[in-house]
N, C-alpha and C positions, 0 to 999 in steps of 0.2 A: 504494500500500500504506500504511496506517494502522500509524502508531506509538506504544505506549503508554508514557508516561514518567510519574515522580512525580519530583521533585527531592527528594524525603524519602530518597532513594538518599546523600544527602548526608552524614547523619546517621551514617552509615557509615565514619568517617573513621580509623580506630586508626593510631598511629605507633608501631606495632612487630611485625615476624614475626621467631618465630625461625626462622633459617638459616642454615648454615653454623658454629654453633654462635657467631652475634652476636646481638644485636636489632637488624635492620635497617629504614629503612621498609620498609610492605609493597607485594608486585607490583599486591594488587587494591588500586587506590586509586579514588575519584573522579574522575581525570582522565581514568581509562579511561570513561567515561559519556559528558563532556564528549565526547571527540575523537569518540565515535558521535556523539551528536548533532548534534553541529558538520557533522558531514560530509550525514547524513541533510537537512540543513538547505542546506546549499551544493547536494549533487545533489538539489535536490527532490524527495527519494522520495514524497513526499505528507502529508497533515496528520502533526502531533503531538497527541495527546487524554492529558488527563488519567486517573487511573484511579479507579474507584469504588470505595467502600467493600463490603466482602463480609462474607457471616457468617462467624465463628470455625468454623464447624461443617465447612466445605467444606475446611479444612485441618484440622482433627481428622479427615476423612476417611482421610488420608493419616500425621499423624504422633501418636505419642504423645501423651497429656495431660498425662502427665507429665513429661515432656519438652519439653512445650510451656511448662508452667506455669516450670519450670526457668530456659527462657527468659525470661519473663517481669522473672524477678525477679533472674536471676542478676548483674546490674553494681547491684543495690543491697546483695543480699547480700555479695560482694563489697567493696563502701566502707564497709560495715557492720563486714567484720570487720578494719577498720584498714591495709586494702591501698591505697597509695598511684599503684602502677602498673597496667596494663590486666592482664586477668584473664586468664591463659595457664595449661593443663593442666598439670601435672607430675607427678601418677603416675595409672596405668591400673589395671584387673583384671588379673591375671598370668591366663593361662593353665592356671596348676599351681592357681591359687585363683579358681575363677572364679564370686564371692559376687556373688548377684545382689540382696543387700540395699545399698541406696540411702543412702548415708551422710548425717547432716545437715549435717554443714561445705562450705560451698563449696567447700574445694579438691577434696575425695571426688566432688561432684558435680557439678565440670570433669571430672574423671579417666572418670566414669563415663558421661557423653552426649556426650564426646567421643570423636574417633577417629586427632586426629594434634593435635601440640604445636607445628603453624605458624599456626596461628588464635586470632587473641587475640579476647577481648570486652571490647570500648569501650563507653563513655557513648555512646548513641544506635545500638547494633545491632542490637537486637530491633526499632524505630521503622523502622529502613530495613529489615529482613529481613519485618517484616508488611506495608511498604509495596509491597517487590518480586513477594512473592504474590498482592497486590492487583493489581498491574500485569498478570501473567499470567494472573489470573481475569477480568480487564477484557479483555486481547486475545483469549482463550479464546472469550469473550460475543459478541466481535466475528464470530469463526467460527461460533457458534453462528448467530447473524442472516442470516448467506447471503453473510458476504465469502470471496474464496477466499483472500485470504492474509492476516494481520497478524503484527508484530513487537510482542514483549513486549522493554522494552529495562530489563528485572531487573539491577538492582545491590544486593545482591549476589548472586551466582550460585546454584545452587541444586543441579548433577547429584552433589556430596558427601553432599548430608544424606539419610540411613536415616529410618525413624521413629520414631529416637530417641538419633541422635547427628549433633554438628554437625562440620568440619572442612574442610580444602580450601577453605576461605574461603566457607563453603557452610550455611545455619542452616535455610532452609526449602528443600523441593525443587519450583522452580517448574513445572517441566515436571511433574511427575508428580502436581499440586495440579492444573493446571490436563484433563492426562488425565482424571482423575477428575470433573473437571466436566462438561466435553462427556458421557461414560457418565450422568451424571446427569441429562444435557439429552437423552437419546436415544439416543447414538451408539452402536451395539455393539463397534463395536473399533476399538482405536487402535494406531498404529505409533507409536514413538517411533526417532527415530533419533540418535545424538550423534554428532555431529562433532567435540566438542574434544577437543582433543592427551587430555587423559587419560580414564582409565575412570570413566563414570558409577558407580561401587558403591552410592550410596545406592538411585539410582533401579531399578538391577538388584535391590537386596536387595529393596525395597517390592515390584515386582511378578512378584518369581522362582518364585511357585506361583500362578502367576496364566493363565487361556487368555484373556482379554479386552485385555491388552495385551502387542504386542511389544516388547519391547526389543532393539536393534540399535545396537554400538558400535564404532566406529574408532578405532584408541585405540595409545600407545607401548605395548609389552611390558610387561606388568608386572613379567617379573623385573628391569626396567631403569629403571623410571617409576612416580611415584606414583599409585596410591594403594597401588602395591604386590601386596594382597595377596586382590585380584579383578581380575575381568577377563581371565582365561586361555579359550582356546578350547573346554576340554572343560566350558566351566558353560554347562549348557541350560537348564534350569530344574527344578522339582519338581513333584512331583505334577500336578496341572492344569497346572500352565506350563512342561512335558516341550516341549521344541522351540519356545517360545515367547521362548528368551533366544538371541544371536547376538553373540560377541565376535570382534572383528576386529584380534588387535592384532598391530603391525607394528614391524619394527626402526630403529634410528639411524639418520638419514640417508636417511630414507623421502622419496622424493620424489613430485612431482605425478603421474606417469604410473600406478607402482604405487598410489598411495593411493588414485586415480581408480578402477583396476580394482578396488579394496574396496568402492568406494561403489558400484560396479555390479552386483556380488554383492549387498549388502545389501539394493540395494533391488529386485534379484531375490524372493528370499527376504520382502519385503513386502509384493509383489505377490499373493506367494503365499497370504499372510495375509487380502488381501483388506480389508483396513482402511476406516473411514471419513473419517478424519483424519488425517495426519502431522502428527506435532509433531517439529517439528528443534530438539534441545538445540545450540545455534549457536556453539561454541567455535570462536574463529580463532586461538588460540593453537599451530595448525599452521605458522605463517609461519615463513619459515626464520631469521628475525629475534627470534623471542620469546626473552624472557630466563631461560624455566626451562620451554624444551622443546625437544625434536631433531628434528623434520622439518623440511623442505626445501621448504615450499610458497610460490612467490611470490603478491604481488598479485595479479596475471594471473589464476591459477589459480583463485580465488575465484567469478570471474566466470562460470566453467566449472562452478564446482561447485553455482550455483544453478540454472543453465539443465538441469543435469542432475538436480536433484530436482524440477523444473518437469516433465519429462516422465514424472514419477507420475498428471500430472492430477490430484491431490487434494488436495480443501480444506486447508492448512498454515500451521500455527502457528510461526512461527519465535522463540525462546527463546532469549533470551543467557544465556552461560555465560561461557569463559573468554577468553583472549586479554588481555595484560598490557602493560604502563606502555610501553610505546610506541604511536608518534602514527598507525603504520600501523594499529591498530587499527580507526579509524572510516572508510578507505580499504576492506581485508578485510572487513569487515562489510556497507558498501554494495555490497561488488560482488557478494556471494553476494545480497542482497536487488534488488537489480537484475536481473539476472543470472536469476533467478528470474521477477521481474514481467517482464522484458521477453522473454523465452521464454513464459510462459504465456498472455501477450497474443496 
């Protein structure tokens, strides 16, 4: 299995989330990349390739322009307007006042293509967040060409970002950039399925009036788990995409045997779909080890869990997401990617 990496992922480096009401460093760091490909490299999963450059236009597919440009500019705006530390939200649209004029000050225009106050913007995140879209439109191409599996190894992650607000350590959404391409190269319909510990909401908002792609999520409760305030079982979709959204979320202390019977519903229910591509949003942030999630899934289990989306038979993009600052990271990662090639072999 081919793996697409940039080290422009690097670029990425902020030293502050808020949590717990500190500035601490944060969980998605760089080292989490490191310890994947460390490992990808020790069990010889197969080549590493660089990723190509893509038009701007194949992720204006998917997110705002203005929201893009936003990005663009937003860590100069920022220095600009005399702010010495990284660039963190601190107020939203109220609900009671829900002004959909776009204010010109930076701070208004954190507040407003944001969606949670734990994501800072640093010097060099837009550089690493256009590089990681690149990576997954580079592994995308790889499917396109007639592999049946490759790994997009995205840092930073992407199943948070809407189209047209960043958060969850999340600015472009690479699965659902790289969806959109495959449709463009052909494909009529796509599965997407996430596996990380929480609920994709970006990726559900983008395609939740949509019949050409499903979306399918295992995910903590959201009365109990960020991102909160998606992700519940009664959202199926709208209009066109009525029966085309599937949230599976599950309580504390969820372990491997239940979580396993989720993923076998799901991809019941994908099968149904008929898809021509799975794309796996690849959160391992289920380990019962990670530092800001409550499931119970060992190592072991991982190995289980690629061999078991291996018996979809179909063409799969697998997509990093989450799973955080511990070293078991690039362990859980190779064994769903193993696990996977060595069942579909």
């Amino acid at each position: 299995m081919k793996t697409v990496y940039s080290p422009k992922h690097n670029l990425r480096n902020p030293k502050t989330e808020l949590a717990g009401g500190q500035l601490v460093t944060p969980f998605e760091s760089p080292q989490r990349a490191d310890y994947i490909l460390s490992a990808i490299k020790s069990e010889q999963l197969g080549p590493v390739i660089a990723p190509a450059q893509w038009p701007r236009s194949l992720v204006e597919s998917i997110h705002d322009i203005g929201y893009l440009r936003f990005l663009d500019t937003a860590w100069q705006q920022w220095t600009e307007a005399g702010n010495e530390g990284e660039a963190i939200p601190n107020i939203w649209q109220s609900r009671s006042m829900p002004s959909q004029r776009i204010p010109n000050h930076i701070d208004g225009q954190l507040g407003y293509y944001s969606l949670a106050g734990e994501t800072s913007i640093s010097e060099g995140t837009t550089e690493a967040a256009w590089a990681s879209a690149f990576v997954a439109l580079s592994a995308a191409e790889l499917i396109h060409r007639g592999e049946n599996s490759a790994f997009a190894l995205c840092r930073p992650p992407g199943h948070h970002a809407s189209k047209n607000q960043f958060g969850g350590y999340c600015f472009l959404n690479n699965a659902a950039i790289a969806a959109q391409k495959m449709l463009h190269d052909g494909a009529q319909k796509i599965a997407i399925l996430d596996v990380d510990f929480h609920h994709g909401n970006g990726t559900q908002d983008i395609f939740y009036q949509r019949n050409d792609v499903f979306y399918c999520s295992i995910h903590g409760d959201p009365m109990e788990a960020f991102p909160y305030f998606l992700g519940f079982s009664d959202e199926i979709g709208t209009g066109l995409g009525v029966d085309h959204n599937l949230n599976l979320p599950l309580q504390r202390g969820t372990t491997f045997h239940i979580w396993h019977q989720a993923l076998n519903h799901a991809l019941r229910k994908i099968r149904q779909f008929t898809p021509d591509v799975l794309v796996i949003s690849l959160g391992v942030d289920t380990f019962e080890n990670d530092p800001i999630s409550f499931f119970k899934l060992k190592s072991k289990d991982f190995t289980q869990m690629g061999k078991t989306i291996a018996s979809m038979n179909l063409p799969t993009l697998f997509i990093m997401e989450g799973g955080y600052a511990v070293e078991e990271i690039g362990t859980n990662t190779v064994n769903v990617l193993k696990g996977f090639k060595n069942e579909a072999a």
